[in-house]
C-alpha positions as a Markdown table, in Angstrom:
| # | Residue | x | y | z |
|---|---|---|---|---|
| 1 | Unk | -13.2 | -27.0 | 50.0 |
| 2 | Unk | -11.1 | -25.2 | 47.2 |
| 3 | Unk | -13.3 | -24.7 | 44.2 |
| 4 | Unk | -10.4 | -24.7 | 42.2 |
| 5 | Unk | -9.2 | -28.1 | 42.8 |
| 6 | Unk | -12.6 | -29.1 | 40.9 |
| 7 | Unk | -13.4 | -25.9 | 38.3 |
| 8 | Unk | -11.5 | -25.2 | 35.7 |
| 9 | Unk | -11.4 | -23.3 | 32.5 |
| 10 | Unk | -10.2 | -24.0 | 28.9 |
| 11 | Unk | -10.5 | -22.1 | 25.7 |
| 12 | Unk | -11.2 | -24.7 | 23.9 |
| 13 | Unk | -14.2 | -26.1 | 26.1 |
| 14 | Unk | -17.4 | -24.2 | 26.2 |
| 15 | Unk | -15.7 | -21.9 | 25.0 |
| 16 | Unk | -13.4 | -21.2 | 27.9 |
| 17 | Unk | -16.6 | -21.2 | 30.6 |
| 18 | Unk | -15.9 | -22.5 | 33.6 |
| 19 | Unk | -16.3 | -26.4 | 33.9 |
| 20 | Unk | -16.6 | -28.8 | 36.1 |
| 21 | Unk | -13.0 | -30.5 | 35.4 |
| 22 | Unk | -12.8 | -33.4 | 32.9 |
| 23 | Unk | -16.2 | -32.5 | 32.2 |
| 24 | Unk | -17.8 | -30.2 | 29.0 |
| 25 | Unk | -20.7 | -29.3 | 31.9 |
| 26 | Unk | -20.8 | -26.0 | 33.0 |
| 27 | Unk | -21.2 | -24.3 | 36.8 |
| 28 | Unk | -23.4 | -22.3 | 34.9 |
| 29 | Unk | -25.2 | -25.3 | 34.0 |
| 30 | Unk | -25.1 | -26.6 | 37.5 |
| 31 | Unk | -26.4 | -24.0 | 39.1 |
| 32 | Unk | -29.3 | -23.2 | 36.7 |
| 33 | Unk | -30.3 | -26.9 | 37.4 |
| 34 | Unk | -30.1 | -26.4 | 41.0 |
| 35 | Unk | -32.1 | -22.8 | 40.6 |
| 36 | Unk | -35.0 | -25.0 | 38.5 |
| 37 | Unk | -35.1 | -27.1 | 41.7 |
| 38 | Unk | -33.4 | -30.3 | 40.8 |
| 39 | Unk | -31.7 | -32.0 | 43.3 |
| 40 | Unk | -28.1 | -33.3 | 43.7 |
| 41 | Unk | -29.2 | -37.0 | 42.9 |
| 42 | Unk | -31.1 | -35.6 | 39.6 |
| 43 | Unk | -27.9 | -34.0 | 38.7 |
| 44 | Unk | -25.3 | -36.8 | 39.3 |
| 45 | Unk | -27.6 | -39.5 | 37.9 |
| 46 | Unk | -28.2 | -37.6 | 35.1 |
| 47 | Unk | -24.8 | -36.3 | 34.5 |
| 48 | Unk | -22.2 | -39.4 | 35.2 |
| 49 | Unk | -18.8 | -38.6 | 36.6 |
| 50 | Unk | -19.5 | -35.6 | 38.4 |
| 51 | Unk | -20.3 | -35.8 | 42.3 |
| 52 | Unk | -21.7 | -34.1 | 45.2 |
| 53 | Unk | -18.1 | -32.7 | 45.9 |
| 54 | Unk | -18.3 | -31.1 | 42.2 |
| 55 | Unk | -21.8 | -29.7 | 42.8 |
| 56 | Unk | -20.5 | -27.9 | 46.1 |
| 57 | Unk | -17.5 | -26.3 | 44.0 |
| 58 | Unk | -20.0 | -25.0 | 41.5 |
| 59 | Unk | -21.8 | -23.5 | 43.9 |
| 60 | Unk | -18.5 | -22.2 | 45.9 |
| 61 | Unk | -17.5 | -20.2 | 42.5 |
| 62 | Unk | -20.7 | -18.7 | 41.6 |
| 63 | Unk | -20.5 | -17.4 | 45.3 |
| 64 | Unk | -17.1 | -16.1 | 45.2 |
| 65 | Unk | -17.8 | -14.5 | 41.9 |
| 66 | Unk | -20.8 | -12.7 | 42.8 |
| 67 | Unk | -18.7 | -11.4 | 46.2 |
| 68 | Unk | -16.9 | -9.6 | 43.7 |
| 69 | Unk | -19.7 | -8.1 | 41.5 |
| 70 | Unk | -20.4 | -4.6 | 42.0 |
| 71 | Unk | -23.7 | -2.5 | 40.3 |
| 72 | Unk | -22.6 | 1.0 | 38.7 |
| 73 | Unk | -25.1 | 3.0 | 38.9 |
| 74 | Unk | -24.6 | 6.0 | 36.0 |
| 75 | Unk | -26.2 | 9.3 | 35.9 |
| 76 | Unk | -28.8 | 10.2 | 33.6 |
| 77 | Unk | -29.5 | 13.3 | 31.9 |
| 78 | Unk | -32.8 | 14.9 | 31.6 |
């Protein structure tokens, strides 16, 4: 699956966030659902249009962004 067939991002929606497309709901959205333990039926039922398809893409971005995230760690002075 390519996430970006499914994710995309617009200024002038959530204020350029990435979305699931033709959607205003969020992967951050998505993914805090899943994190409080809802399941993919509790998220398509209560969010209508989207599908298990659009949950995996979610899920497939917030994967590849976190491969890229690197921790800094800066010296401190005493």
């Amino acid at each position: 699956m390519h996430w970006q067939d499914r994710i995309g991002f617009d200024p002038g929606v959530r204020g350029g966030k990435p979305v699931i497309k033709g959607t205003r709901l969020a992967v951050e959205k998505v993914v805090e659902l899943m994190a409080a333990d809802w399941s993919e039926q509790q998220i398509i039922e209560n969010h209508p249009g989207i599908s298990r398809d659009d949950i995996a893409a979610c899920l497939f971005y917030a994967s590849e962004v976190l491969k890229s995230e690197r921790v800094v760690t800066l010296a401190t002075s005493h």
